[in-house]
C-alpha positions in Angstrom: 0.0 0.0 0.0 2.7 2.5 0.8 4.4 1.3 -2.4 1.1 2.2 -4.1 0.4 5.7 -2.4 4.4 6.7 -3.3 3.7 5.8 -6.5 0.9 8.1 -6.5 2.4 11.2 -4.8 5.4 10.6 -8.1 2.8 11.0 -10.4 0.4 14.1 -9.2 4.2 15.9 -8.4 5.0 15.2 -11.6 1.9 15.9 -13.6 1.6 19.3 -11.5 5.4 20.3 -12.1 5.9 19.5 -15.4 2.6 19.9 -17.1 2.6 21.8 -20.2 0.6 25.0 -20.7 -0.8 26.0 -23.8 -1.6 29.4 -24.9 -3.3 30.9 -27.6 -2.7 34.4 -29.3 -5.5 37.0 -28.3 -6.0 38.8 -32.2 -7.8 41.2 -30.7 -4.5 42.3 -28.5 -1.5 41.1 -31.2 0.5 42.7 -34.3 1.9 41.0 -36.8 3.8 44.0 -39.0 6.6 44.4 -41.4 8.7 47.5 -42.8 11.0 47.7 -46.1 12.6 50.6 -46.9 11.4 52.5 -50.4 14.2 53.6 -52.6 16.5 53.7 -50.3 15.3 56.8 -48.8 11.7 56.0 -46.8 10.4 52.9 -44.8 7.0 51.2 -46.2 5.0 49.1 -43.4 2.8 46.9 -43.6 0.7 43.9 -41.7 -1.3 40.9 -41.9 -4.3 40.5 -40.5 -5.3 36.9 -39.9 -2.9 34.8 -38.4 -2.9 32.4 -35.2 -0.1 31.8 -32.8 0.1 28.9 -30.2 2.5 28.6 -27.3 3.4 25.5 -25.6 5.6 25.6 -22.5 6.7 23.7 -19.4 8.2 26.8 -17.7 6.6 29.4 -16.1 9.0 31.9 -17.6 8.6 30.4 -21.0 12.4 29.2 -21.2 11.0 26.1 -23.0 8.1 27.6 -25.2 7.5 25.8 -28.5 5.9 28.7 -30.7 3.2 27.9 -34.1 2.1 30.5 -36.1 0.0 30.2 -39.2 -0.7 33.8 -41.4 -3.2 33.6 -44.2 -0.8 35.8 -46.6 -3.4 37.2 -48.5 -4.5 39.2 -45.6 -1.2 41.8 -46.3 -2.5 44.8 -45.6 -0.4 47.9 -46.4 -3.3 50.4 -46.8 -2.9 51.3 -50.6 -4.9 48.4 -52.3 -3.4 48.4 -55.9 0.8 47.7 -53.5 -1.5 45.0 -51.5 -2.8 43.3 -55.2 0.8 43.3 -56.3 1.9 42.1 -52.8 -0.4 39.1 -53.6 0.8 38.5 -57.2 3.6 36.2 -58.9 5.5 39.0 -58.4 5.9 38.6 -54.7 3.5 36.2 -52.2 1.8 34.3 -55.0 -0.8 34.0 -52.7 -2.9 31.4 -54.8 0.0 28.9 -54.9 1.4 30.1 -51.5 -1.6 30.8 -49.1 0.2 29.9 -45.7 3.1 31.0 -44.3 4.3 29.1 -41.1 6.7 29.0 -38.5 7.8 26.6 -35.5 10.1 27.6 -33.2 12.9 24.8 -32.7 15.5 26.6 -29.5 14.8 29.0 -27.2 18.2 30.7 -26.1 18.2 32.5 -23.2 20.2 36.3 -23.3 19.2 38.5 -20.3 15.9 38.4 -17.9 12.8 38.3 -20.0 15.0 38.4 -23.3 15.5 35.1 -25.3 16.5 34.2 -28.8 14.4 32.4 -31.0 15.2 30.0 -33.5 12.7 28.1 -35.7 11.6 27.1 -39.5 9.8 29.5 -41.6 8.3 28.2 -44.1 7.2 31.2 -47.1 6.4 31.2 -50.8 7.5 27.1 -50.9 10.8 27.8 -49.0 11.7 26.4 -45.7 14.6 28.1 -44.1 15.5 28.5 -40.8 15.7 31.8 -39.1 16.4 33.8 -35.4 14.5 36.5 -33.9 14.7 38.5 -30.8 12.3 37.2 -28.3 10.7 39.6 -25.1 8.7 37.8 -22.6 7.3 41.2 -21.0 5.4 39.2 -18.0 2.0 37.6 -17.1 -1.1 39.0 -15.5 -4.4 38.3 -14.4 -6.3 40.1 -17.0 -8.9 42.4 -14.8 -11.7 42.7 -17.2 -11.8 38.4 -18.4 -10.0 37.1 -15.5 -8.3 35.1 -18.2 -4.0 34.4 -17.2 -2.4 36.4 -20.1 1.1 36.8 -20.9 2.6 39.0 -23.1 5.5 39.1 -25.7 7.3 41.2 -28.5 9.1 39.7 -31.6 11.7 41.4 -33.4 14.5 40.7 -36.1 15.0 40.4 -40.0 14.9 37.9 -42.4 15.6 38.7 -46.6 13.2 38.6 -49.5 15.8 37.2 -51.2 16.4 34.4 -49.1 12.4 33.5 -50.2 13.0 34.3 -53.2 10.4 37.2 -53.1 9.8 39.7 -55.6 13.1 39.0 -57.4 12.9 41.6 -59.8 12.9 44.5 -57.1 15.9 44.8 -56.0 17.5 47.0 -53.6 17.4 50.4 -53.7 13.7 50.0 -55.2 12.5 47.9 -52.4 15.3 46.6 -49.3 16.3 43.1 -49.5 15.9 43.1 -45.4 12.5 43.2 -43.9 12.4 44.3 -40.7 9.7 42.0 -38.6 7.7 43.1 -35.4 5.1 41.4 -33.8 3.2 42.0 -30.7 1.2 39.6 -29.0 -1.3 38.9 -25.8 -1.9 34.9 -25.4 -4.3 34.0 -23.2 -3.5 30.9 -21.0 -5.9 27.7 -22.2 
């Protein structure tokens, strides 16, 4: 019986310490935008509006985190609807033979408190390459109007169009090879 019990004390301790927590992006609360530079001389930004992100992490402090995101590419939105069109042409996206674009983080490298490197596979216009992005964990709350557990994060970094092979026939000055990547993001705790 005492065999039994201490076999049951492991388990609950374990399940309890080491259960992962999965958390889902909060779209009405999250950014994901971009900016190239124009010519060489002004910065162009722009967004997409559908896209969902999961976390999934042992660690309260989200050492561990395994992040998914999913964008719909054809929701680019740069607020001039004959760049957005193009944007979703052969010329760049190809949206209708490229809808998705996806990324899973594979490290998470710990720099400073709340700051962290991450490193995963994006996957964009039929190339997967693997890139790293700055990573701040700025904390979690108890949100006071839901009551829902929400943590919060910013993403920065840059990847190259070029290394997508997108929109090969403008290059730099016309449109910057780097794009410069920001997202912001709530997830609520599931």
């Amino acid at each position: 019986m005492k065999k039994l019990f201490s076999i049951l004390v492991v388990a609950l301790l374990s399940t309890t310490l080491f259960a992962q927590t999965t958390w889902k992006v909060d779209p009405m609360h999250s950014k994901l935008t971009f900016t190239v530079t124009h010519l060489g001389i002004a910065d162009v930004a722009g967004l997409f509006k559908t896209f969902d992100v999961t976390a999934v992490a042992n660690q309260p402090d989200f050492s561990d985190a395994v992040f998914e995101l999913s964008v719909d590419v054809a929701s680019i939105n740069t607020e001039v609807q004959m760049r957005d069109d193009h944007l979703k042409s052969a010329d760049f996206f190809e949206v209708a033979k490229y809808p998705k674009m996806t990324f899973k983080s594979t490290a998470v490298k710990k720099v400073s408190e709340n700051k962290y490197t991450l490193t995963g596979d994006l996957t964009l216009h039929g190339a997967t390459k693997p890139v790293t992005m700055d990573l701040w964990y700025r904390g979690t709350i108890e949100n006071p109007q839901s009551k829902a557990i929400t943590s919060g994060f910013q993403l920065t970094g840059t990847l190259k169009r070029s290394d997508f092979n997108i929109g090969p026939k403008f290059s730099a000055p016309m449109i910057s090879d780097e794009v410069q990547i920001k997202a912001d993001g709530e997830f609520i705790k599931k």
